[in-house]
C-alpha positions in Angstrom: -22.7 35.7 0.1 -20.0 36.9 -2.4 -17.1 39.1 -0.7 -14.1 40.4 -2.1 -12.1 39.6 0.9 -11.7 36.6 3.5 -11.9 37.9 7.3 -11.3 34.8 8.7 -7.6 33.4 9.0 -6.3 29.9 9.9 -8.3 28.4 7.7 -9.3 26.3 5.3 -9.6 27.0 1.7 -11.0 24.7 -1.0 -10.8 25.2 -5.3 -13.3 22.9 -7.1 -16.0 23.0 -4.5 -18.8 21.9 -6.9 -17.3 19.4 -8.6 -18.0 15.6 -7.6 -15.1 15.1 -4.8 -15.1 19.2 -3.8 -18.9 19.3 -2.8 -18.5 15.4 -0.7 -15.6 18.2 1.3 -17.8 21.4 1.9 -21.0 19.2 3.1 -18.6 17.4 5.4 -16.7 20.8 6.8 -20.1 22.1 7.0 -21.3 19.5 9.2 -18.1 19.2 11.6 -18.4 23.5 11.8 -14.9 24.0 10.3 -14.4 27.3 9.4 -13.6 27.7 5.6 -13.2 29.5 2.2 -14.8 28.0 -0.9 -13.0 29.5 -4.0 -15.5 28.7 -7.2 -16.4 30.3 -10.5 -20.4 30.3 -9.7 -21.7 31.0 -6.5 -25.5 29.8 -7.6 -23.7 26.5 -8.8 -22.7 25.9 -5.4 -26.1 26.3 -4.2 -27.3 24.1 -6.6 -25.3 20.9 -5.1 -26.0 21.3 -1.7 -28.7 20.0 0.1 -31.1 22.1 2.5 -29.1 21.0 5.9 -25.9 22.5 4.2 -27.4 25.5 2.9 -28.4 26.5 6.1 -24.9 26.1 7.5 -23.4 27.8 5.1 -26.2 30.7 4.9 -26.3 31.6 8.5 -23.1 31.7 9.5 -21.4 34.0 7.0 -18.7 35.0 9.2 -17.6 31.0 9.3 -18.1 29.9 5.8 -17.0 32.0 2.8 -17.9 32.0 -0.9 -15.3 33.8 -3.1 -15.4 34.1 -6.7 -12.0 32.4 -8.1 -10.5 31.9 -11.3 -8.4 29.0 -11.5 -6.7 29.7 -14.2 -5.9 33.8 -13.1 -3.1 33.8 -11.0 -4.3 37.1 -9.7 -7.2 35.6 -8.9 -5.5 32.5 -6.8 -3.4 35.2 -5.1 -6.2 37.2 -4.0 -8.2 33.8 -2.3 -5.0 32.8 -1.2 -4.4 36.0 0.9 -6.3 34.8 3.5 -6.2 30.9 4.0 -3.6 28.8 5.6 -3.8 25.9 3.5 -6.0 25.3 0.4 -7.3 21.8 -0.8 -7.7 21.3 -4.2 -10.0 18.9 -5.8 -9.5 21.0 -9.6 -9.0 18.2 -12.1 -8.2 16.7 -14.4 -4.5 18.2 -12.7 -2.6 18.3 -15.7 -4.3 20.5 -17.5 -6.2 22.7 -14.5 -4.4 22.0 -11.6 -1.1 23.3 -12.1 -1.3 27.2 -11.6 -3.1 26.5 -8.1 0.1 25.0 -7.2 2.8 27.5 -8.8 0.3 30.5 -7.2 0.7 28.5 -3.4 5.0 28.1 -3.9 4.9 32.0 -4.7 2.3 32.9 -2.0 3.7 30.7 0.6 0.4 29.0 1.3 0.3 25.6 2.5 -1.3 22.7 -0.5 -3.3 19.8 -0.2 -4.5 18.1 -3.1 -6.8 14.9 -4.2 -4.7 14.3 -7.5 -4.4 10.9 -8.7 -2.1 11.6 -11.7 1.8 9.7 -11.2 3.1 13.0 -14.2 1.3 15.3 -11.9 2.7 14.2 -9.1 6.6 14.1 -10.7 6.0 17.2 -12.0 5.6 18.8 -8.5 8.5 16.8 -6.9 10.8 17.9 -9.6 9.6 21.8 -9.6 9.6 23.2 -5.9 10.8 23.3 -3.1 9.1 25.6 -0.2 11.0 26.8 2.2 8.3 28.9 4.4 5.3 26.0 3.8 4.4 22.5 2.9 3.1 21.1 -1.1 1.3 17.9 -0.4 -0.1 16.0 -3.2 -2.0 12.9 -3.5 -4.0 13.0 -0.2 -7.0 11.1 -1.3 -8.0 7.5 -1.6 -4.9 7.2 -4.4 -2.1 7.8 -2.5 -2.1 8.5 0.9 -3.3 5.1 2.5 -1.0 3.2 0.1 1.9 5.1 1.2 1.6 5.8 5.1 1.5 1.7 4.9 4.0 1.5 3.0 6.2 3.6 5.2 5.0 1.6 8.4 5.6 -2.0 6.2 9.1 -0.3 5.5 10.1 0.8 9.1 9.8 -2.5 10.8 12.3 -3.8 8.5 16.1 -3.7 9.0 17.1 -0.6 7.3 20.3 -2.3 6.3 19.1 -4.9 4.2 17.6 -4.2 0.8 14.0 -4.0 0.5 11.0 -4.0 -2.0 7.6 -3.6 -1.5 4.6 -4.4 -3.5 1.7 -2.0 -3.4 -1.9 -4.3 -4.4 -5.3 -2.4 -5.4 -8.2 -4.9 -5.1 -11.8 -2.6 -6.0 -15.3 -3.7 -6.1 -18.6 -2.2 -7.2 -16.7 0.9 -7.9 -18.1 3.8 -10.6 -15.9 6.4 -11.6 -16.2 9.9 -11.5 -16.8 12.2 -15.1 -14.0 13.9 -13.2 -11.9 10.5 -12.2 -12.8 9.4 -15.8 -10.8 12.6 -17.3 -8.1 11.9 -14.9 -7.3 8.5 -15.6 -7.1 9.0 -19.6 -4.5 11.8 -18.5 -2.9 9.4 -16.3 -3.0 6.9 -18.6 -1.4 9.2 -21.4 1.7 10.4 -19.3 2.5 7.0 -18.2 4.2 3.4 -19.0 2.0 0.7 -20.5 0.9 -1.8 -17.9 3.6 -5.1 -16.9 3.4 -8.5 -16.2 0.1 -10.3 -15.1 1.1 -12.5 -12.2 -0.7 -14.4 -9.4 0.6 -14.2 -5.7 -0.8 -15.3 -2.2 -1.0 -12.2 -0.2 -1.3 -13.7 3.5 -4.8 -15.9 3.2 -5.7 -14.2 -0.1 -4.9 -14.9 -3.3 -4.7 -12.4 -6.2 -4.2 -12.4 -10.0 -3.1 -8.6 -10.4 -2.1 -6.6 -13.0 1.4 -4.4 -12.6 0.6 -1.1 -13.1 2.7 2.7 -13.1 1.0 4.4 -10.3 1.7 7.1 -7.9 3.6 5.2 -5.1 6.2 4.4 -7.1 7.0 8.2 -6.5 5.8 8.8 -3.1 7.5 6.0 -1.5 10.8 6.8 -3.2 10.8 10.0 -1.5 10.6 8.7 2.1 12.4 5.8 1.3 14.7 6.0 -1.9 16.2 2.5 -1.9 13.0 0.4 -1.8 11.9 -0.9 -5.5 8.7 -0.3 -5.4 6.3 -2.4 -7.6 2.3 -1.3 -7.5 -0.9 -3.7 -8.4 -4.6 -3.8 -9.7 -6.4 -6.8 -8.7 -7.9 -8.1 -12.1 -9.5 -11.1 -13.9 -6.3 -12.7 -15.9 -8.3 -13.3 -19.0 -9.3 -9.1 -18.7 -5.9 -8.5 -17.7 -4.6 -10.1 -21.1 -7.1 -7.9 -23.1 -6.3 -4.6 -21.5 -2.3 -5.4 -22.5 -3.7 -5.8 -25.7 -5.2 -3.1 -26.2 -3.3 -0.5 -24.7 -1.4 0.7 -27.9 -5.3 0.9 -29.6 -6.2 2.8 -26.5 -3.6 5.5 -27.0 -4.6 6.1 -30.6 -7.8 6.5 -29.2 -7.2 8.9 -26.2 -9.0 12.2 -28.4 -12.0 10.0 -28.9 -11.8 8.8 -25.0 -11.6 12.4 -23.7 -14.5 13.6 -25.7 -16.9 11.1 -24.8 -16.1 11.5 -21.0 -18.2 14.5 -20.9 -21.6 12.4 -21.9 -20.6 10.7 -18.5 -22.6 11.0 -15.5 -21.2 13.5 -12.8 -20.5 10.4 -10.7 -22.3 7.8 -8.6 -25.1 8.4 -6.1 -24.7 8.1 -2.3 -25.9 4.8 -1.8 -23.8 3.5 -4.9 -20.8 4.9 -3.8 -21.3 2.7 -0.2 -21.5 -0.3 -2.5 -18.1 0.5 -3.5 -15.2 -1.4 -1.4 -11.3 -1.3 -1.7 -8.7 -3.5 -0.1 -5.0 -1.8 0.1 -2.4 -4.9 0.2 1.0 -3.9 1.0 3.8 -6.4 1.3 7.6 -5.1 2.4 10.4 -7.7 2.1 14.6 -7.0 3.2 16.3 -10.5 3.4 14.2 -12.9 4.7 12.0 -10.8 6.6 8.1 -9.8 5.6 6.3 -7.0 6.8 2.3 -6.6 5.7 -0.2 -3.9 6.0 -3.6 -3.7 4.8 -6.1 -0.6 4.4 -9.4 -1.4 3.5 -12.6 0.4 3.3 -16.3 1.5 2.0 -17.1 4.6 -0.7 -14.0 5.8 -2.2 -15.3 9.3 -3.0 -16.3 9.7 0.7 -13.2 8.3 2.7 -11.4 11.0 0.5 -13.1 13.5 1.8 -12.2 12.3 5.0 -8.9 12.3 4.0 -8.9 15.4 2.4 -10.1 17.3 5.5 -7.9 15.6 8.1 -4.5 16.4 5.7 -5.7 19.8 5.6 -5.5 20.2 9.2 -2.9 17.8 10.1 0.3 18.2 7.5 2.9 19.7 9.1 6.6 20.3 7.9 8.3 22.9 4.8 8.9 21.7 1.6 7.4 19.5 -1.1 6.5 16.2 1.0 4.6 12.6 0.3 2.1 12.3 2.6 4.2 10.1 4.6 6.2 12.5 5.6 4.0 15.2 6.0 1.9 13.3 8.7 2.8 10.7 12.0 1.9 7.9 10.0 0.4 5.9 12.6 -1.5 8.7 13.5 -2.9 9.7 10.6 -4.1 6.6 9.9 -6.1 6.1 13.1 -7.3 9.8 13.1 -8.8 8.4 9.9 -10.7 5.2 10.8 -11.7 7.1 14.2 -13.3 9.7 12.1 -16.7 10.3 12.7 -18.7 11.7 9.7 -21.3 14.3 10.3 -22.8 14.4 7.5 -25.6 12.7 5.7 -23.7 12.0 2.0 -20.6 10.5 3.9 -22.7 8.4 6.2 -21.6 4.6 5.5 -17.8 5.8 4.4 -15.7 3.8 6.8 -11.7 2.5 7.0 -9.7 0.3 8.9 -6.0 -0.6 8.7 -4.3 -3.7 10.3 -0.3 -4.8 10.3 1.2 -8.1 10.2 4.7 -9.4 10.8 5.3 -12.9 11.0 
């Protein structure tokens, strides 16, 4: 299935298509029939990670579904995949080290970015390098950042814009397994950033939350659609573990050569049914004077809702420049084409989302 050149346009194209996140997008666009471009190294690896249903999708309908061999790290290569797509997905991590040509090639060729990066340097390092003026560079469309932020820009909204506001951005995860490739990720993460903050303990609504204060990506995303908001972001955790991990962050950092070898004896990531054991809970809390705003995203399987997330940014970002998600989408929108989505196929079955808003 091989082919030098893509004769389908308006589509969708997708780099790291076998990798853990990448393959959870092509079974999905396979199953909804969305036309698409699949840029990988090894066409028989792709083969090898599909199931039967999506092998026959993919096999019979060669005029839909392309499979082009792409070099992430050629820019000739990027160009020539590029030629053809509207708007490429990438799921290449971790983004740091692989991820950045796909982006540079996209500014030069004009063609639209998506991308499932959950790096905060990554993620700085695109807002402070382009600036399209003919399409859109989107990071951070997956699970970490997108819902945090489109609530966050709702939260924001309802308050008066003249008062000065803050908002607090709280992770609370159960039953979740990382990734090999999430794994890698978060020690780069983890490298480029500050050392976790304060432990502090806070009644979100009905809940309450010991949570650790932590550098992550909305502190960046939010600033861009909202530049006068502190923004503060969370991780639900035990307070005794919470203590530890301050601890040991400056061992950790000594440790980082030892950490990033010893990824790769990871397993690739959790099963299906694991994955649908793993829920998250999105608290989000805007204040401006004495008024509150609060939003809440919550869900099952992390890996699969961004997918879902993935695909929908793909064919829903609109605008030219270098955008949050926020303001690449209708944020109320996006976030009900999200819960309303209805997954086709078998892997993603049981990967659901919801979103609420309170004012009191």
């Amino acid at each position: 299935m091989y082919c030098d050149t893509l004769y389908i346009v308006n589509q969708i194209g997708l780099l790291g298509g076998t990798g853990y996140t990448g393959r959870l997008v092509v079974k999905e666009l396979l199953a909804q029939k969305i036309p698409f471009a699949v840029g990988i190294r090894n066409e028989s690896k792709l083969y090898e990670v599909l199931d039967e249903s999506s092998l026959n999708e993919l096999k019979s309908n060669p005029d839909e579904y392309q499979v082009v061999s792409v070099d992430v790290t050629d820019e000739d290569s990027l160009k020539r995949f590029y030629e053809k797509i509207d708007t490429v997905i990438s799921t290449v991590g971790p983004f740091c080290k692989l991820g950045k040509l796909p982006v540079v090639v996209a500014n030069e060729t004009k063609t639209n970015y998506i991308d499932s990066t959950g790096e905060p340097e990554f993620m700085k390092w695109i807002y402070n390098n382009f600036n399209p003026e003919q399409n859109f560079i989107v990071p951070a469309c997956g699970f970490d950042y997108l819902p945090g932020d489109l609530i966050s820009n709702k939260c924001l909204s309802d308050l008066d814009e003249n008062e000065h506001a803050s908002i607090e951005i709280t992770y609370v995860i159960s039953h979740w397994i990382p990734t090999r490739g999430t794994a890698e990720s978060a020690i780069m993460a983890f490298v480029n950033s500050d050392d976790p903050g304060k432990i502090d303990e806070i009644s979100f609504l009905d809940k309450n939350l010991s949570r650790l204060k932590i550098p992550w990506g909305e502190k960046t995303t939010v600033g861009l659609h909202h530049p006068n908001a502190d923004v503060s972001c969370y991780v639900s955790v035990n307070k005794m573990v919470g203590e530890v991990l301050k601890f040991m962050t400056p061992l950790t950092r000594l440790a980082i050569p030892l950490l990033e070898k010893s990824t790769k004896f990871l397993p690739e990531g959790p099963n299906a049914d694991r994955r649908r054991k793993a829920t998250y809970d999105i608290y989000v809390k805007a204040t401006a004077g004495s008024n509150s705003s609060y939003g809440i995203f919550n869900g099952i399987d992390i890996y699969g809702t961004t997918a879902i997330m993935l695909i929908l940014s793909a064919q829903n970002a609109s605008g030219i420049g270098t955008m949050a998600p926020s303001q690449a989408f209708d944020t109320l929108t996006m976030l009900k084409d999200i819960s309303n989505f209805e997954v086709k196929s078998d892997d993603l079955k049981g990967a659901t989302c919801n979103y609420s808003f309170v004012k009191p």
